[in-house]
C-alpha positions, 0 to 999 in steps of 0.5 A, a space after each residue: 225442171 221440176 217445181 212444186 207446183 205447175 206455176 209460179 208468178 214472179 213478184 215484178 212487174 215490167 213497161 207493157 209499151 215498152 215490151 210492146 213498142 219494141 216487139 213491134 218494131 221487129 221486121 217481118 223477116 225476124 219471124 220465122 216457123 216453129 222448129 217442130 212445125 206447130 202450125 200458127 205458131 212462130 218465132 223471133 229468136 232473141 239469144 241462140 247459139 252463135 247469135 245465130 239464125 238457129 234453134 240449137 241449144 248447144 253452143 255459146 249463147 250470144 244476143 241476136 242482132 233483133 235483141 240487141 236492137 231491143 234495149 228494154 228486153 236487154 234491160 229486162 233479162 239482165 235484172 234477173 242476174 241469171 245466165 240465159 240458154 236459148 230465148 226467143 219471142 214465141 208467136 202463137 196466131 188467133 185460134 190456134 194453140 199449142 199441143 198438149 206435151 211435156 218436155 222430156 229432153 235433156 235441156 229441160 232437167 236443170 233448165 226452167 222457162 220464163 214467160 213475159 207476156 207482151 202482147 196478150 188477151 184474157 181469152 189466152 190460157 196455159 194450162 198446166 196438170 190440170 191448172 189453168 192460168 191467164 198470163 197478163 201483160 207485163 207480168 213474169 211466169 214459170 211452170 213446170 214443164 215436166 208435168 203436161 201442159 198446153 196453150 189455148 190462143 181463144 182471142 182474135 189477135 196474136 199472142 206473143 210472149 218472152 221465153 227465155 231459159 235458165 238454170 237459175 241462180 239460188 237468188 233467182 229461186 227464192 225470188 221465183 219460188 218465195 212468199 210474194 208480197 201483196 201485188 201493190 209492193 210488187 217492183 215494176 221495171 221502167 225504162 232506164 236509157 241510162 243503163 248498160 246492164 251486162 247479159 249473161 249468156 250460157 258457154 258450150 255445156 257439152 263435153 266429149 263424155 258425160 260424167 259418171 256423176 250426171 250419169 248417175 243423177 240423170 239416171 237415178 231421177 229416171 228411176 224415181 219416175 219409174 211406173 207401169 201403165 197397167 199394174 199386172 205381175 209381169 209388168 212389174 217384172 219388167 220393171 224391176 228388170 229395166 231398173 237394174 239394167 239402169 243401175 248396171 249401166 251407171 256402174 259400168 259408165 263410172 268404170 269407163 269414166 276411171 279408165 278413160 276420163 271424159 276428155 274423149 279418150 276411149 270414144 268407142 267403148 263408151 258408144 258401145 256400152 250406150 247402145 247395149 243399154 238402149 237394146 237391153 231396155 228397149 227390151 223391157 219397155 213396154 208399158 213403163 211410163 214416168 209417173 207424173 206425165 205419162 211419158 214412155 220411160 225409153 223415150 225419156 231415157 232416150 231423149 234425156 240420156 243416151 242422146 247426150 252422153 257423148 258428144 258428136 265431135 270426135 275423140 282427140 
């Protein structure tokens, strides 16, 4: 998710024990290694796909057996009145950090990610383009994760935050993205027993084929991205070039779109037209970059698009 500038803190204010007291009430066996493998880095998965042992993002979104034993996060989540994807604590040890990186992938177009810090020191720093950031204890964040960015644990002990996704609703942005108050207005959210808030969970986003109108948006925001490493005539000729085989495919993924619909009928023909424009543009990639990151245009078309357009389950 794109946003006007690298972050945002969100005018409210959250239990610091609390988060704490049931952050740390987790058994060890709720922790497990980073998906990638990003050593000192570590997670306890709060809503996954199935409510499931599971790092996917594809899936009905349900809470973990480890948030619905955590009833203030539940609490926390819930008042936003938003529908969350996949949320996790994330765990980053003293001293280490995480590498420096944008995310290009398909779930990070509409999606934005929530940081509630929980356990947290002043030495612990987040740095986005350029910006750098000290995220406290209690307080909400977002950032754009299109731009790079990266994180720094200086201090001596662990580092652990609440991250969860979503696409947000428009309340939800004006919240997030308004004019704050001054901080001494700010709510803080305290523990109600009482409550029994309902948790909005994403349903299974995918379907059998992509419509031609994502298509098109995924793809025209491609285009606009679109830059050259090194500026030499022939680099922007390739450019040029790898923008209308963009453009030709669109055309020619809404015409399978009118013949075939997007329930799965006419599977192969869609796999055939998403290879020719991978081969045609794999062609004519080097040195295209997306402008704001630096990111290889082919992996961003790769990753954000053809990976998605048809979904693996197979055709009816």
């Amino acid at each position: 998710m794109r946003l006007s500038q690298p972050f945002f803190q969100l005018p409210v204010l959250f239990d610091v024990a609390c988060l704490q007291a049931e952050v740390a009430a987790l058994p060890p066996e709720a922790w497990v290694a980073h998906p990638d493998g990003v050593p000192g880095n570590s997670a306890a998965r709060l809503i996954s796909a199935g409510g499931r042992e599971t790092d996917s993002v594809h899936g009905q979104m349900l809470p973990t057996p480890w948030l619905e034993a955590m009833p203030y996060l539940r609490q926390a989540l819930a008042g936003f009145g938003v529908v969350w994807s996949r949320s996790r604590l994330m765990r980053l040890a003293p001293g280490v950090g995480v590498p420096e990186h944008a995310d290009i992938n398909y779930h990070w177009h509409t999606r934005v990610r929530l940081h509630i810090p929980v356990f947290t020191r002043p030495e612990v720093r987040f740095h986005c383009d350029g910006q750098a950031v000290h995220m406290g204890a209690g307080e909400a964040w977002i950032f754009d994760n299109w731009r790079r960015h990266h994180v720094e644990n200086r201090a001596s002990a662990d580092r652990i935050h609440l991250v969860a996704d979503t696409t947000g609703t428009a309340a939800f942005w004006r919240f997030a993205c308004g004019q704050a108050p001054p901080r001494d207005q700010w709510r803080t959210i305290v523990w109600d027993p009482k409550a029994r808030p309902q948790l909005l969970t994403e349903a299974d986003q995918r379907a059998p084929i992509m419509p031609a109108a994502e298509v098109q948006g995924l793809i025209d925001d491609l285009r606009a991205e679109l830059a050259v490493a090194v500026e030499t005539a022939e680099a922007y000729e390739r450019a040029a070039r790898f923008d209308g085989v963009l453009d030709s495919f669109v055309q020619d993924w809404r015409q399978l779109c009118a013949l075939h619909g997007t329930g799965g009928r006419g599977r192969p023909e869609f796999l055939r037209l998403a290879q020719a424009v991978h081969q045609a543009a794999k062609a004519l990639a080097t040195g295209l970059i997306m402008r704001t990151n630096q990111a290889s245009a082919l992996l961003v078309l790769e990753k954000r698009v053809l990976q998605h357009l048809v979904s693996d389950e197979a055709a009816p």
